[in-house]
N, C-alpha and C positions, 0 to 999 in steps of 0.2 A: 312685369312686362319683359321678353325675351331682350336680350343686347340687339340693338341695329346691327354688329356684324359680326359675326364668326371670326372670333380669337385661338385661334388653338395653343400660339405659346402663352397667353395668359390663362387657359382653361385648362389645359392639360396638367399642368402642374396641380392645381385646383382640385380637380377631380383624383388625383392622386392620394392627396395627401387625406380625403374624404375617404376613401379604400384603406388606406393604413389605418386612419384613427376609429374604424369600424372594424377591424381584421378580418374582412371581408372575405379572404383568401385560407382564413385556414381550414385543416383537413377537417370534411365534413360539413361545413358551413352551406346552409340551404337544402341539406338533404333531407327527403321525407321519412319517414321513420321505416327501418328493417331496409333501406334503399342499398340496392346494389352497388359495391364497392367499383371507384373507376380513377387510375392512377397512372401516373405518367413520373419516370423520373427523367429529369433533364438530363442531357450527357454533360456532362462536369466539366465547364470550361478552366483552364489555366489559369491559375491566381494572379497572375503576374500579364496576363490577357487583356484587351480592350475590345471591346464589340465590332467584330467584321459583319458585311453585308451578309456573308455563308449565318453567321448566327442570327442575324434580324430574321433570315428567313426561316429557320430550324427554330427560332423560339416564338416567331408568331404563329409557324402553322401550330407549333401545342398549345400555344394557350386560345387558340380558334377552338380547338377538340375539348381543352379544360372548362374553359367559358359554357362551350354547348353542352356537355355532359352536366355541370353545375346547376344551370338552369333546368335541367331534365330529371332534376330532383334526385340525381346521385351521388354516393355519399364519394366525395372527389379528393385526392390529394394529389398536385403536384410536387413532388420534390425538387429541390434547389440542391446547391452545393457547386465549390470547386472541386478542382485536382491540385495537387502541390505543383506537378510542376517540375521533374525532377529537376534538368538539367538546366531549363530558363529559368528555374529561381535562382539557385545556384549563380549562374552565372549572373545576374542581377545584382545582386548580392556581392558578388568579388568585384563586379565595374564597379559599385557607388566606394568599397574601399579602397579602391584603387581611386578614385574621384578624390575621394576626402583624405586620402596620402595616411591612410588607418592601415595599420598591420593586417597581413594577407589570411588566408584561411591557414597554411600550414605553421604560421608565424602563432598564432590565435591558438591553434588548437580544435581538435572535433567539436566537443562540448561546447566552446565560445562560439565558434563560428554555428553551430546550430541554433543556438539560442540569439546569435543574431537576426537569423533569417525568420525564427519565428517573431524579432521584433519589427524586422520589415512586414511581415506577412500582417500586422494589427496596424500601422500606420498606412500602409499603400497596396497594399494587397486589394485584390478583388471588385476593383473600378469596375469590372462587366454585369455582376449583379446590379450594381447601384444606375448603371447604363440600362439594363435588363428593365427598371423598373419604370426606367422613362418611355422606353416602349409600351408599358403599361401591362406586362405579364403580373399576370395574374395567381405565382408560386404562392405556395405554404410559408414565408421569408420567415415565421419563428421556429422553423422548421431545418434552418439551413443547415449544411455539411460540409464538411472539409476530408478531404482525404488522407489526412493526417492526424484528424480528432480522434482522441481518446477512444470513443466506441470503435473507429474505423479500424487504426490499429489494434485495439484486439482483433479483431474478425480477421485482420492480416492474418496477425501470429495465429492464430487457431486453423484458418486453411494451409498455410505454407506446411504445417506441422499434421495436419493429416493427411495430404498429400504426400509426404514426405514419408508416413509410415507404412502409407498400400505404394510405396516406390515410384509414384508417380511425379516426384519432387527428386532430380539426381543430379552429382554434380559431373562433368565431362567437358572432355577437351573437344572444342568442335572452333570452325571456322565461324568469326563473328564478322557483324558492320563494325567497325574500331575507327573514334574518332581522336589522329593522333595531336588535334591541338588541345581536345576537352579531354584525352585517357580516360576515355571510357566506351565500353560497346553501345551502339544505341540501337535503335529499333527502324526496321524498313521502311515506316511513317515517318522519320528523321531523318533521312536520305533523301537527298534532292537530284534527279537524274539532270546534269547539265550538257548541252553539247558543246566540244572543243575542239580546235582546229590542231588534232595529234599528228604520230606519221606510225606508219605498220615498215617495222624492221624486218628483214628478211634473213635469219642467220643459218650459215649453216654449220651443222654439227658432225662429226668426222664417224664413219663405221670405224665401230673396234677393231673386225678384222682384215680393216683394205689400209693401204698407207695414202696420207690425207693425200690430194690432190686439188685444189681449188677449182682447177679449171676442169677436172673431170667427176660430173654429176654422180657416178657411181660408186666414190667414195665417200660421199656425205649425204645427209637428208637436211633438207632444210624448212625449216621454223619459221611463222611469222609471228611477230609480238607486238602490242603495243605498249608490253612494261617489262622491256631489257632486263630492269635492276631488280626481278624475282628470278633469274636464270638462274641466278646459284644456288636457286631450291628446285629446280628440276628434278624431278626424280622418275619421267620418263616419257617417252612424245607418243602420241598418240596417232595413230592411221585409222580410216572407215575399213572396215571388212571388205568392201566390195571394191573397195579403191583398188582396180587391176593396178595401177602405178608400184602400188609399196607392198603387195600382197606376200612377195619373196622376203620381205625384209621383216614380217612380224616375228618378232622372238628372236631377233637379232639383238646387239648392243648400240651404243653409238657414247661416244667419250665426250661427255660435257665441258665444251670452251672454258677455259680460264680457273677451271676449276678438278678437273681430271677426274669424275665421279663416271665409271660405268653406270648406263641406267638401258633399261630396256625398250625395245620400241616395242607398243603392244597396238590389239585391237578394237578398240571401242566406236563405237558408233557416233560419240560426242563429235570427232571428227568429221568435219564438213567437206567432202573433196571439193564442192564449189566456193571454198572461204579459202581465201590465201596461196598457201602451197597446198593445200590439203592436209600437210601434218603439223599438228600444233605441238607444242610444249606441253607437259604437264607438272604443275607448282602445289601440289595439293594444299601446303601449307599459306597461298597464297591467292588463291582462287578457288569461288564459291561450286564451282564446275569441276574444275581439276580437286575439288576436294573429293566429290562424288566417283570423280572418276579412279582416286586413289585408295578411295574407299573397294570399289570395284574390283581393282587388281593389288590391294594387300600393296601399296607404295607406302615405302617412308613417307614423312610426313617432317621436310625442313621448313623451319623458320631462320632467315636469314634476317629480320629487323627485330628494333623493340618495340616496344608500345609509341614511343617517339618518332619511329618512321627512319627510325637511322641504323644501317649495318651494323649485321652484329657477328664477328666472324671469327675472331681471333680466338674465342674463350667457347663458340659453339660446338658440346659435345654433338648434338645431332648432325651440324653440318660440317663435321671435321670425322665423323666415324666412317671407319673402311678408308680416308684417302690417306695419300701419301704426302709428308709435307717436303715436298722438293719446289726447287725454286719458283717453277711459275706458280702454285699457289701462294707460297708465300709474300708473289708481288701483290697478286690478288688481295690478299689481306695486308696488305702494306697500304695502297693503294689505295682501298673502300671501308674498311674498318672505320666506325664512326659517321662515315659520311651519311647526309641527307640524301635520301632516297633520290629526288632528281638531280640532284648533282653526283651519286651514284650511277643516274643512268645514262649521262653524258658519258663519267668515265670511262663504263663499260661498254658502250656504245665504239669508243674509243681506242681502245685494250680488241675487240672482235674485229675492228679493222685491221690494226696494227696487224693480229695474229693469220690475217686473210680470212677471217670468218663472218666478215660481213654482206652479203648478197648485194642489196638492193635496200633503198628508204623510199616509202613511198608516203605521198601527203595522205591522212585517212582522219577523218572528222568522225569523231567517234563521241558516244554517250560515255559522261564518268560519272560514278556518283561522289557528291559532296555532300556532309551536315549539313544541314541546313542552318546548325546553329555557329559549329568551330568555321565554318564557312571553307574546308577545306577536305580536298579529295580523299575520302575513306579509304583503310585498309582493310580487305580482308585476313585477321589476323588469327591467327594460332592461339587459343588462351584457355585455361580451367575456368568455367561457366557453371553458373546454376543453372540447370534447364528443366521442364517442366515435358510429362511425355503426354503432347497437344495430340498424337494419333489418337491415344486411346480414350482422352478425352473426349473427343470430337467425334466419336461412333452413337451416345447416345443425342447428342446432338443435330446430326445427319439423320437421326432416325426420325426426331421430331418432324423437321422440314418433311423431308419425306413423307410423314403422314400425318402431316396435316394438322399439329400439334400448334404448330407456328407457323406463320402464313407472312408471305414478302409479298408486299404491295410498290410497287408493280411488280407480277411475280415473275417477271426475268429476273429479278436481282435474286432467283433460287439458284440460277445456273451459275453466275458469279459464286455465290454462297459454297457452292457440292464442289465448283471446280477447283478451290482453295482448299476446303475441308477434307476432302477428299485427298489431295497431295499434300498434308502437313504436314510442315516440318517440325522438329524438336523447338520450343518455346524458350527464347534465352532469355529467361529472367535477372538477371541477375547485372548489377550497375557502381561503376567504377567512380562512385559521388559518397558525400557525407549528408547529403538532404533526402531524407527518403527514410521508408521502414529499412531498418539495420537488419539484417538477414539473422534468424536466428538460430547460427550455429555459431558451436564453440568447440574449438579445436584443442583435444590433449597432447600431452608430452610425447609420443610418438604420433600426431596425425592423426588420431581416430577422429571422428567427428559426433557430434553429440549434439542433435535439432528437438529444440524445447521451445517452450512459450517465454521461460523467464532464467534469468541467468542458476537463481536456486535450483531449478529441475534440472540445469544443465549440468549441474553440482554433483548432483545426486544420482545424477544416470551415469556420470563418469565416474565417480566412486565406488559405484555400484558394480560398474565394469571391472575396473581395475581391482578389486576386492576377487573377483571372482576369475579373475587370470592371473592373479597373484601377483600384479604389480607393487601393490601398495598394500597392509596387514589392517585386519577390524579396527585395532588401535587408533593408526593413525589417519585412517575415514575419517571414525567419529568427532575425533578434534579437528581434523579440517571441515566437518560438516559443524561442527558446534562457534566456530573461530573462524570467522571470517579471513583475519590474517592472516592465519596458515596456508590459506590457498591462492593466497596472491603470487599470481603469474602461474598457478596449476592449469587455468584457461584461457585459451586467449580467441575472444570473437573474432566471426568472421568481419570485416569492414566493408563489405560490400553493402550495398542498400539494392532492393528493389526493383524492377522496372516500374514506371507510373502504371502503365497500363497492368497491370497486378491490382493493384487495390480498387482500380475503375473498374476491372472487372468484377470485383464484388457488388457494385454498385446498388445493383434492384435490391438485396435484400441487408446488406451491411448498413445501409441510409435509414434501415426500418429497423435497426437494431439487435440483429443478427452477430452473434451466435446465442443471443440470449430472446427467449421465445417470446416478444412483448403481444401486446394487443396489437400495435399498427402492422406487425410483420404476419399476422393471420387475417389480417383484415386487408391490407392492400398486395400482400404476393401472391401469385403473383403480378406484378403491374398489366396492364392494360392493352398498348401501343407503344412502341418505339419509336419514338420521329427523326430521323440520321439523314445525314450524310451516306454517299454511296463510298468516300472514301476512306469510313471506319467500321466498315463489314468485316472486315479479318478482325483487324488492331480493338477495337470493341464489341461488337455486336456478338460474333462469334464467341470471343473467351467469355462474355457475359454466361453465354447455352450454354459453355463448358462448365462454366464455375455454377451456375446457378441447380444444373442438373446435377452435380455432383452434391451439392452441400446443402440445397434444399429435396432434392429428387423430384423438379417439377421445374419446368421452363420459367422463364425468369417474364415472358411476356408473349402474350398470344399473336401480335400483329406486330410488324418490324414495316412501317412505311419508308418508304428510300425517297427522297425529294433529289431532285438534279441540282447542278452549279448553278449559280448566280453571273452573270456575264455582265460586260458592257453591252450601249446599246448597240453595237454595229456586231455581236457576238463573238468577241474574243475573251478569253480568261483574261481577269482581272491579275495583274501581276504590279510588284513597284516598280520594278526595271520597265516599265510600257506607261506609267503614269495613269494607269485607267484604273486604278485602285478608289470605288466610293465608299465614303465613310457614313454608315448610319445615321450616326449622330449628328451630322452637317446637315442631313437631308431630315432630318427633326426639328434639327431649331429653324430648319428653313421653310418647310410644308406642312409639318407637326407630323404626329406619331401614327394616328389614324391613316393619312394619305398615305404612307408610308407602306401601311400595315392592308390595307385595303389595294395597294398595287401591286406588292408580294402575294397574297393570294391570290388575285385573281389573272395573275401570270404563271401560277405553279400548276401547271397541267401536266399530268401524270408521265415521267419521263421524257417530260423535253425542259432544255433548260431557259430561265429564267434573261430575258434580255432586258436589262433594266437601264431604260433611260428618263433621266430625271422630269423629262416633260407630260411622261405619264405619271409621273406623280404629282405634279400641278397639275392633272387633269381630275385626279383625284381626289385633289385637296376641293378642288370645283363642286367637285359631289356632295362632299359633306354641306359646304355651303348652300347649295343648293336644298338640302334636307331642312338645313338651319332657315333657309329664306321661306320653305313652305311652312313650317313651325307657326313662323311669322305670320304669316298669310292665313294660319286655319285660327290663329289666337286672336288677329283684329277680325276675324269673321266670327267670332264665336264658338269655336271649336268647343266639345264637350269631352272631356278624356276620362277615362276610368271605367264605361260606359260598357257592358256585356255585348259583342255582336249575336244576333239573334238571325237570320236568314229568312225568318217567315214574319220580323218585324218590319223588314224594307218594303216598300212599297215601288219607288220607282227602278225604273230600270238602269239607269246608272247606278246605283247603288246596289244593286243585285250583279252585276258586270262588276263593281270594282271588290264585292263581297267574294267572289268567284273566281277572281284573279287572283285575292290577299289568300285565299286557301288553295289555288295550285302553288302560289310562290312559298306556302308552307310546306307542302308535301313535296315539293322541288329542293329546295335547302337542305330539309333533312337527311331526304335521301342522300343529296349527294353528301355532306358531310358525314355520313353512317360509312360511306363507301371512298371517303376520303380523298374525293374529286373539290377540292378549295375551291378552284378555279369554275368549276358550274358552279357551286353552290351564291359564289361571289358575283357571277354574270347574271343569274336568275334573280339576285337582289337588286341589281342596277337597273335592270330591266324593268323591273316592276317599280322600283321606289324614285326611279331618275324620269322614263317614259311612261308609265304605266299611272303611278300617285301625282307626282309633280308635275309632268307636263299634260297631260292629256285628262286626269282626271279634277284638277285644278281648275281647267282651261272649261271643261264642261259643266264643273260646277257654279261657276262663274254666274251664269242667267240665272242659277238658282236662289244661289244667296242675293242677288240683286231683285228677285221678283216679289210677286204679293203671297204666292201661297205658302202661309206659316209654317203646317207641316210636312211642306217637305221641306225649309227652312231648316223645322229641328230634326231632321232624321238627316239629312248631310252634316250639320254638326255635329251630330253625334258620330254617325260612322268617320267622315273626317277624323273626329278624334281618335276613338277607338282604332281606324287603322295606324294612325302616327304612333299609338303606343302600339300595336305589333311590329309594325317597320324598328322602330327604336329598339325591341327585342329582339328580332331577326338578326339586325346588322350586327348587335351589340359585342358580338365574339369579334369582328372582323373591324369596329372602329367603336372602340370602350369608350371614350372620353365623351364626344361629341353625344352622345346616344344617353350615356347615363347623365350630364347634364341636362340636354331633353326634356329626359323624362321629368327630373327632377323639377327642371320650368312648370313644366305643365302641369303639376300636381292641382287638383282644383283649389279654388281661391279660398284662402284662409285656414288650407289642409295640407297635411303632408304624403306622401307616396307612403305607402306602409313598408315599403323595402327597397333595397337599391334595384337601381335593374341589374347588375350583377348577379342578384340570389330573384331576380322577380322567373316565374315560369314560364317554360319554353313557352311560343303558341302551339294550339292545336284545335284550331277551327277547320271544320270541314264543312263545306258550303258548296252546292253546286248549280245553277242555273246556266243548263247550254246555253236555253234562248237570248238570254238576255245577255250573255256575256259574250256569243257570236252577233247578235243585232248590232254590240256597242264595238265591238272588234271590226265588224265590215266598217262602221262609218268611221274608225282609225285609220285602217288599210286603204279607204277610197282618199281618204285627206293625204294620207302621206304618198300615195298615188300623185295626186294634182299637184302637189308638190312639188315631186320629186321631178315631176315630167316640166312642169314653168324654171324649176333649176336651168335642167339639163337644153331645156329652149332659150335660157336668157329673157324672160317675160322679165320685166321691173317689178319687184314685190311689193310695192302699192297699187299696180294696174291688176284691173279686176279682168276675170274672161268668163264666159259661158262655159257650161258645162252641158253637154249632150248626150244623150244616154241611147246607145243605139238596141232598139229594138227589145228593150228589158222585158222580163218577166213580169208577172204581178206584183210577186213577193220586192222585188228588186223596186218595181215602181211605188210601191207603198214605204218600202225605206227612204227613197227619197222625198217623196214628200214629206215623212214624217222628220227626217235629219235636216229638211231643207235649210233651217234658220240655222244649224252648227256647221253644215258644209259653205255655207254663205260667208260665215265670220270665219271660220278658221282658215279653209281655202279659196281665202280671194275670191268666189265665186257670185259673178255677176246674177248669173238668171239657170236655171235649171232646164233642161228640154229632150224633149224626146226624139228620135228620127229610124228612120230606114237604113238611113244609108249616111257615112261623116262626110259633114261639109267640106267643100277644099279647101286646102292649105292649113286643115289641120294636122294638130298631133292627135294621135291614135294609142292606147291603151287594152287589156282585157284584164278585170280584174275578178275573181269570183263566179267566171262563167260569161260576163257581161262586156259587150264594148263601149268604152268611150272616148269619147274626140274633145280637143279644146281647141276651138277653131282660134287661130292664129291670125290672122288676115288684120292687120292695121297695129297689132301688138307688137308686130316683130318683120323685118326684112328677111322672107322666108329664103330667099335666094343666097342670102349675106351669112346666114346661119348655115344652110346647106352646106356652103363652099365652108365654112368653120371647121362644120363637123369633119366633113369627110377628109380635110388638111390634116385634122386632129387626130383622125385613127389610121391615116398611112404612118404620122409619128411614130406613134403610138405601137404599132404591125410593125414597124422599121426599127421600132429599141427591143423588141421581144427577136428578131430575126437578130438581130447584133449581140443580143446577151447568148442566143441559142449557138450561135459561130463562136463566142467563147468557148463555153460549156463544152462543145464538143473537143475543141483543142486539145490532145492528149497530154501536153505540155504543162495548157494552165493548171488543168484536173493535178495531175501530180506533183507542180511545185506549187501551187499555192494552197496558202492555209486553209483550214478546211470549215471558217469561220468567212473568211473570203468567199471560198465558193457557194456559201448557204448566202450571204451577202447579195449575187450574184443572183441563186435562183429564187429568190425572196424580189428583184427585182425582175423578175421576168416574169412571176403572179402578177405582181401590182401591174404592168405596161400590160399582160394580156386582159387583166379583167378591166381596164379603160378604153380597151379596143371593143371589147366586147360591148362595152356600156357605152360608146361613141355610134357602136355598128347599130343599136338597138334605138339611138334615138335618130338619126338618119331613117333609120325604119318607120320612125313613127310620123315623120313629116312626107313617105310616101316616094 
């Protein structure tokens, strides 16, 4: 006998732990034999991660796809796995020493400190899998990856290194993100764009050939900045071409404050004449802009900081060549030398006063980007970078999208894709950390460089070199190649490690065992479907096509679905600074995993995002209950499960109607999950197994099971049961726990199910009877009709009223009499009748062609109600006119959030369509 109630934290675990000791999950598990391969790799959360709402959503809609494929007798692997992690292990790792008052990482050593982290990585690592599984994802888990496992890092070293020898692996000075509290470059995903209440300095800069004047504009050009303390890398101010202002003055000089560096003023378009003064600065070595733009016109290229963010001036050949060192530079470097960049830009800020060069300070709320991890304002810095040449990768990749190769669902997220792709920059691999793949070059006695897989081959190519430029003689190769000891300190590695996003982007075929040609990597690459995030289209999705078309010469994955954010309910991004951050997990132990997983789908409609508010998943949780409670309901009636539907064994017409409904709501499911619509697939389930089985066909069966004739007794037992076991496999992707419990209840008495419903097969009944499935559909639509209309009148739900049928047809009057005993019981209906014309002081209807009235008179104070309604929908007319005088406001449109305003016109649906629903039943009382 099923439990009296729907447990989910005591079942869910249950049903867990039934999947694990079956390995239910791994690759190939319930596939038909020769079945088409269908795979999905997870994107590789952070080791050192915890399950956010963005990932409840991203790892249920796949294992929605893994589940239905599974069941469709494909042969399925999903893959599992982290990422290391570069810079938040790392830094994990340094707080708990720092906690435990244990010697630092440079105290330690590389080696110590790596092998610490790989002994955090085996105690506390990877809480998101183990979260993962309480969702009830359904991965290959003997299958899992690490991006740091042994397999993985080969497949590093073997791409970095053939990259490296078609030149598309090179090392260069280019401007990075440089984060100066963690000294290291990190990645535009690690950048956090904050707004800060700054100010735009105004300086001006003196023409070489006019003698300065402060007060007279035509000896200076003036600058606006809002970073002072890169001025001493100026190296020349830029003008628009078209700017009539300064057009005399292109190809002129101008003598940089404090510092006495001629630089040129030139013409670039970068210049904005509606931004500031119209002539900016240019810092190439300091700006990602003025890098471009230095590039453009052949500028030096100074660095005045270090990696620390502190002046560096005294010992700087690049920003001491060509001046002169007379005294005011030399205060200059007295002065700022050392200093911390903002206390740098006070000074100077100070010193261009002093000197009359200061204009004007103006307050300017400006965006700066910060780490997200060092928590502090990046520098665009100056530095030798591994970089990776992403153009030429990204050509056969643009070609796929293009045609058709791989497909972006929803496919605007193509344009995003082309409009990145398409203006790629050089790829800075390369990371100022000791966690991470170690880069594998090795630098000899004059700087050559030497990229191998393993330190021996690095051995042996430098040997090999210098053998052959006559550095070094046959001799004494051979015994440095034979003696280890003789070549101690002949190489010395690079120290650099990796970016993460490197190894992740091997990910589709490195996880299958790549660079070595196994069975899983011809059998599942390439994978299937992508299921992302919109905001790792570059940082993943992208370098995936790059690496996957390079190294396998075939896309790494035919269909890349983009799902939207997850919000609060009122639609704002969820942030910690706002307190609106929900944690999965809370909302698991609190609804259980199904409600959970069943309100993310059936909210993820294709580009638009997700408002998640918890009371939809108590409504949720309701549902399943609701399944649980009819269980109930078909097992004390006798329900027969296991039982073949057959379409020409039903006799009655409810059962040919609910035969006909169970086979559109199959080929409705399907469909949409083929075409990756969650959210129909999910609605068209509810529909059918909430209104359709539980309420309505329940409710009809009811006389059955209570009457005298036996066969149709056993033919609603049986289809009852048989459809409980399709709904139970229908839903089974979208709420695992409850569903394969279920099933497993119901197995007949004294037997067991022959296989989980996890591996049991999809349905695919096709059944069709219009008649009988319109006959039973009108007498829903006339119930939920009377209904709806004694709602909207205030009738008391015990008070019975007549039902009139004006002027029906034949067809129409033979329904009713033949529905008469189920329109009785379900809608309140006293007596059934015919007329010409609706009695007065009815309400009035037309439904299917037909009018009807439900005469009011003694039921209700028709006057009393009149006067309700019509107070109700001037409201109602009066908050849609009050929202519309917002909305127009040009004010509010532009400073408020744009979460607020959807807020706003979300409320001006709802107040229109209650006017309209107020207008309509006023209408019906005439």
């Amino acid at each position: 006998m099923i439990e009296k109630t729907y447990d989910a934290a005591a079942l869910e675990p249950r049903i867990a732990e039934r999947w694990e000791a079956a390995d239910a999950f791994r690759a190939g598990a319930a596939a038909t034999e020769g079945a088409e391969p269908f795979s999905i790799v997870i994107p590789p959360p952070n080791v050192t991660g915890s399950l956010h709402i963005g990932h409840a959503l991203d790892h249920t809609l796949q294992d929605i796809l893994i589940r239905f494929e599974r069941m469709r007798g494909k042969n399925v692997l999903w893959q599992p796995g982290l990422d290391h992690a570069g810079i938040a292990t790392q830094m994990v790792v340094e707080r708990q020493l720092r906690e435990r008052r244990e010697p630092g990482r440079r105290e330690m050593g590389r080696a110590a400190f790596v092998e610490r982290v790989w002994q955090w990585k085996a105690e506390s690592g990877g809480d998101i899998l183990r979260q993962d599984r309480r969702l009830g994802m359904s991965c290959d888990w003997s299958r899992e990856r690490f991006t740091m496992d042994e397999g993985l890092s080969k497949a590093v070293l073997q791409v970095f290194v053939d990259l490296h020898r078609k030149g598309l692996i090179y090392k260069d000075k280019r401007l990075v993100n440089w984060d100066p509290k963690l000294l290291t470059a990190i990645s535009d995903l690690e950048v956090e764009q904050r707004e800060v209440k700054g100010h735009l300095w105004h300086f001006r800069y003196p023409l070489a050939d006019a003698a300065y004047d402060p007060l007279n504009p035509a000896t200076f050009i003036t600058v606006a900045t809002t970073r002072p303390e890169t001025m001493l890398g100026d190296t020349a101010v830029a003008v628009n071409p078209d700017d009539e202002r300064y057009r005399a003055l292109v190809g002129k000089k101008v003598r940089l404050p404090l510092v006495g560096r001629l630089i040129p003023i030139v013409a670039d378009d970068y210049a904005d004449p509606e931004a500031g003064s119209g002539a900016v600065k240019i810092t190439p070595a300091h700006d990602f802009n003025d890098f471009e733009v230095g590039r453009r016109h052949e500028l030096p290229m100074i660095s005045v900081m270090t990696g620390e963010a502190t002046m560096t001036l005294a010992d700087n050949d690049d920003f001491l060549a060509g001046l002169t060192r007379d005294a005011l530079l030399e205060r200059t470097i007295a002065e700022l030398e050392g200093k911390d960049r903002f206390e740098a830009r006070e000074i100077i800020v100070a010193m261009m006063e002093d000197g009359g060069f200061l204009g004007e300070i103006k307050e300017h709320p400006h965006v700066v980007p910060h780490g997200d991890r060092g928590g502090v304002p990046i520098e665009p810095y100056l530095t030798d970078q591994w970089y990776v040449d992403a153009a030429t990768l990204a050509k056969p990749a643009i070609a796929s999208v293009r045609e058709g190769r791989t497909v972006f669902v929803p496919k605007n997220w193509e344009k995003t894709f082309f409009d990145w792709m398409e203006n790629i920059q050089p790829w800075c691999i390369s990371r100022q950390l000791w966690w991470g793949h170690q880069i594998p070059a090795w630098y000899g006695p004059d700087g050559t460089v030497f990229v191998e897989k393993s330190e021996e081959e690095a051995v042996a190519a430098a040997l090999a070199h210098y053998v052959t430029n006559g550095t070094i003689d046959d001799a004494a190769a051979r015994a440095m190649a034979e003696d280890p000891e003789r070549r101690e300190g002949f190489l010395k590695r690079d120290e650099d490690v990796l970016d993460t996003w490197f190894s992740s982007a091997l990910w589709p075929f490195s996880t299958l065992g790549w660079p070595e040609r196994t069975p899983e990597l011809s059998t599942y690459y390439p994978t299937s479907v992508l299921v992302t995030g919109f905001d790792i289209i570059f940082f993943w999705v992208a370098r995936m096509m790059m690496m996957g078309l390079f190294c396998m010469e075939e896309e790494p994955f035919r269909t890349v679905y983009v799902h939207a954010l997850v919000r609060d309910k009122s639609g704002a991004k969820m942030s910690k600074s706002k307190g609106n951050v929900i944690d999965p997990i809370e909302l698991v132990d609190e609804y259980g995993a199904d409600a959970l997983r069943f309100t993310l789908a059936i909210m993820a409609a294709q580009g638009r995002d997700v408002k998640l508010d918890p009371q939809r998943i108590a409504g949720y949780r309701n549902f399943g209950t609701k399944l649980w409670n009819a269980t109930r309901f078909a097992e004390m009636n006798g329900a027969v499960h296991g039982a073949p539907l057959d379409l020409d064994a039903l006799a009655l017409p409810l059962s040919r109607w609910l035969a006909t409904e169970y086979a559109r709501t199959i080929a409705e499911v399907t469909r949409a999950l083929e075409a990756f619509r969650f959210n129909d697939a999910a609605a068209a389930l509810y529909r059918f197994v909430w209104n359709g089985f539980c309420d309505w066909y329940v409710e009809l069966a009811k006389p059955i099971l209570m009457g005298e004739d036996e066969a149709a007794k056993d033919e609603t037992r049986r289809l009852m049961g048989s459809t409980l076991d399709g709904i139970y496999t229908l839903l089974h992707p979208f709420m695992p726990f409850v569903t394969e419990e279920l099933f497993d209840e119901t197995a007949a008495p004294g037997a067991a199910r022959a296989t989980l419903l996890c591996h049991a097969p999809w349905p695919t009944f096709e059944a069709a009877d219009a008649a009988a499935a319109d006959d039973i559909n009108w007498l829903i639509d006339l119930v939920g009709e009377i209904r709806s209309v004694r709602s909207e009148m205030n009738v008391p739900p015990a008070t019975e009223a007549p039902l009139v049928a004006l002027s029906p047809d034949s067809a129409t009057a033979e329904r009713l009499e033949r529905h008469a005993a189920s329109l009785k019981r379900l809608a309140r209906v006293s007596a059934i009748e015919t007329a010409a014309e609706a009695p007065s002081k009815s309400a009035q209807f037309v439904m299917a062609g037909c009018g009807f009235a439900l005469p009011l008179e003694g039921l209700i104070d028709i006057d009393s109600e009149r006067a309700r309604l019509t107070k109700a929908e001037a409201k109602a007319r009066g908050e849609v006119a009050r929202v519309d005088a917002k909305l127009s406001n040009e004010r509010f449109i532009s400073n408020a959030p744009e979460e607020v305003i959807e807020q706003e016109r979300e409320k001006r649906e709802a107040y229109r369509l209650e006017a309209e629903k107020l207008a309509a039943a006023l209408a019906r009382l005439g």
